[in-house]
C-alpha positions, 0 to 999 in steps of 0.5 A: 190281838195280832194273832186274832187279826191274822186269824181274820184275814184268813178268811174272805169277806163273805165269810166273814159277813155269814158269820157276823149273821150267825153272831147276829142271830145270837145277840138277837136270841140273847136280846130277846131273852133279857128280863122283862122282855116277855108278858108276866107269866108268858114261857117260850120254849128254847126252840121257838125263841131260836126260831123267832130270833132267826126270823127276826134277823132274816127279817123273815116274818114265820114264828110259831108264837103270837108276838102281841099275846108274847112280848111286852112293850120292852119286847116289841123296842127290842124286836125293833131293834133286831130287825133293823139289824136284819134289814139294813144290814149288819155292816151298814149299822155298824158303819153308820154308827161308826161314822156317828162316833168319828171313826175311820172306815179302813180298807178291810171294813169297806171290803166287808160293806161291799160284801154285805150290800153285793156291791161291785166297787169300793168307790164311794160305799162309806157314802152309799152306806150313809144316804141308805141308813138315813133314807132307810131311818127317814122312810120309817119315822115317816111312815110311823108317824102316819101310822101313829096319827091315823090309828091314835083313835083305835088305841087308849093313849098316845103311846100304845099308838105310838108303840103299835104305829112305829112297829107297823112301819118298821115291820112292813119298811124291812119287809119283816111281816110280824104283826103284834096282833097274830091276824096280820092286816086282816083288820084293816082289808077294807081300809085302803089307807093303810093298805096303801101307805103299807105297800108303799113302804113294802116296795121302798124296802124291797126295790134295792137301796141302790135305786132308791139312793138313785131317785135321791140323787136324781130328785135333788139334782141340779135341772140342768144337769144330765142324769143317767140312772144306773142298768141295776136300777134300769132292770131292777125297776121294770122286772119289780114292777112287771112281777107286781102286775103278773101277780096281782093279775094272776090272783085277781084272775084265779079267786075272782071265782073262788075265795073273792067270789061275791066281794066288790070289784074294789076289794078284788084289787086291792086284795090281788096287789096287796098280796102280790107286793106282799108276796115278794118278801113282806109276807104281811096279808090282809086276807086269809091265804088259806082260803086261796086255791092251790093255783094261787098257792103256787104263784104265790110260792113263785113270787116268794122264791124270786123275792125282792131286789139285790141290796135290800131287805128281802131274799129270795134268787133276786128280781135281777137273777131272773132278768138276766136269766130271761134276757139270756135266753132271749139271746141264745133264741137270737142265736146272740152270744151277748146279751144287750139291754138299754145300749149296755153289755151284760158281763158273762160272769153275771150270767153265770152267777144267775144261773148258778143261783136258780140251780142251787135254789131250786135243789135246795128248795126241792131237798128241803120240801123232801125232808119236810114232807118226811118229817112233817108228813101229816101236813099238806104237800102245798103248804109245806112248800108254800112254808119253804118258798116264803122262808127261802124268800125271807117273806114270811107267809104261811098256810098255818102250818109253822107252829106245826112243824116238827123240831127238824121242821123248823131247823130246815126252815131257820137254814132257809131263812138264814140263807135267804138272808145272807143270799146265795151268791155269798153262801155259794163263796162262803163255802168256796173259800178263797179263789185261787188261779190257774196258771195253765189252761186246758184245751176246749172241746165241744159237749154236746147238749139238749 
């Protein structure tokens, strides 16, 4: 046991937490192959089980079978289960149930909570770590519940609606995108209330567990108390909703004339922000995205490769990666050398962390889209990379091409999802190690760029 301990500290926290995901998908694989998992009579190969346990942790959504027709009701509780492990977080489960039993969090736990929540500071993260899962838990009852009694007339018995209810919450809560009926929402797109309730529980999951820790805090205070909401939160907001609105625009605009010509104006907004929430990691639809054209493909593609907010359920570069990256560049237009937002300083090692991010990402969405395009040559250019932006992102929409990929197909898109899962920035120190510093500097000289 001693030996295993020194084995451990070896190893950085972020190397740690990349491997308790890989142990994850493992459980998950094993959870989702337990007796009575499967309708009778239902065979999953080995591959396709892979993968759906791989998107079920990465809270992805892309699966190459039909959830509904595949899994029973036993099934559906287990796949519940996984993705709450993805979407919350391996380390925040674990640490909630911890502190259910009584446990004392010690020093290197807290290290591996603030590794898996991208947190700066250990200062109260045991806490943060509780008022997330209870909100989390609460916002998915709630949101089941609602679900469970608007959709009990649709359903023979309580419990089917239930079930069903419970699983829409969930699924839309962690931004997972599965649905039990392989059609997605497409049932209910003329049915506002569930869009709605729907997208509210998209953006809940999606805008960062730190903001909504913060409205929490801010909504509970005492009146007379001053409350200053952190940047993170600052930035985090304004750069979700502006994206929202860029893309609900942007796809209003864009099949007003072709797949929304001829529907009420009604049904083109709701159409246009249900998608555009969506996008950014939910991947549920209530319209068929084949239809769409190839410019609303890449905008989509676009949403889902910046993703959703540091610190919650979704992937992606992170709705902060691109703040920063823009306001850097509003800077350097300045001739600034710093960057201010809302009376605050951004660090420069932030920078440096954003641009790192959409530099890998991009290479490694255009190396993944080469070997697709090897690979799985006979499928479109535009839907293989609408397959890669919506695994990168953890989002989980498709242009139908997922169970038509090639074995190497679906391997590069099961790394995507783990990667966008686990996030850059960790998968980048993962495979840095530890760090170790100089104790001499070199002389600086100029390089000429641009």
């Amino acid at each position: 046991m001693r030996n295993h301990r020194q084995t451990i500290k070896r190893f950085t926290p972020v190397q740690i937490i990349v491997f308790y995901y890989f142990l994850a998908i493992a459980f998950s694989f094993l959870l989702l192959n337990i007796p009575g998992v499967y309708q009778p009579g239902v065979e999953v190969k080995f591959i396709d089980s892979l993968f759906t346990s791989v998107s079920a942790v990465s809270v992805t959504g892309l699966t190459s079978i039909t959830i509904g027709d595949t899994y029973s009701s036993f099934g559906i509780i287990m796949l519940m289960i996984v993705l709450q492990l993805g979407g919350i977080g391996i380390m925040s489960i674990g640490t909630f149930f911890w502190l259910m039993m009584r446990k004392k969090i010690g020093m290197r736990e807290r290290q591996l909570i603030m590794a898996d929540q991208n947190q700066y500071s250990l200062a109260d993260i045991v806490q943060l770590i509780r008022q997330i899962v209870v909100l989390i838990f609460a916002i998915e009852l709630i949101g089941g519940l609602i679900f469970t009694l608007y959709l009990w007339k649709d359903f023979e018995t309580f419990g089917e609606a239930l079930l069903n209810g419970l699983f829409m919450a969930v699924s839309a809560t962690t931004n997972a995108g599965f649905d039990l009926t392989g059609m997605s929402l497409h049932m209910y797109f003329n049915d506002y209330f569930i869009q709605l309730i729907t997208m509210i529980l998209i953006v809940l999951g999606a805008i960062g567990f730190p903001v909504l820790v913060e409205v929490r805090m801010y909504l509970s205070r005492n009146r007379k108390e001053n409350f200053r909401f952190s940047l993170f939160t600052k930035i985090t907001t304004i750069t979700f909703g502006i994206l929202l609105v860029f893309g609900a625009v942007m796809v209003f605009i864009l099949e007003s004339l072709n797949s929304f010509k001829g529907m009420a104006f009604h049904e083109k907004v709701f159409a246009s922000f249900f998608h555009s929430v969506s996008s950014r990691s939910a991947g549920l639809t209530t319209f068929d995205v084949t239809q769409f054209s190839d410019a609303t493909d890449i905008v989509l593609s676009t949403l889902m490769f910046i993703g959703a907010s540091p610190s919650s359920v979704g992937g992606g570069i992170r709705t902060t990666t691109l703040a920063i990256a823009i306001l850097f560049l509003i800077s350097f237009a300045r001739k600034q050398e710093v960057i201010h937002v809302f009376n605050r300083r951004i660090k420069l090692v932030d920078v440096f962390r954003s641009y790192a991010v959409i530099l890998l990402a991009g290479f490694m969405v255009m190396a993944a889209l080469i070997i697709l395009l090897i690979t799985d040559s006979t499928l479109p250019a535009n839907a293989l990379l609408f397959e890669i932006t919506s695994a990168f992102g953890t989002c989980g929409m498709s242009l139908g091409v997922t169970p038509k990929l090639s074995i190497i197909g679906k391997v590069i898109i099961m790394i995507l999802m783990f990667i966008g899962r686990v996030g850059l920035i960790s998968f980048l120190l993962t495979l840095g190690g530890r760090t170790k510093k100089p104790h001499y500097h070199y002389p600086e000289e100029r390089v000429i760029i641009g």
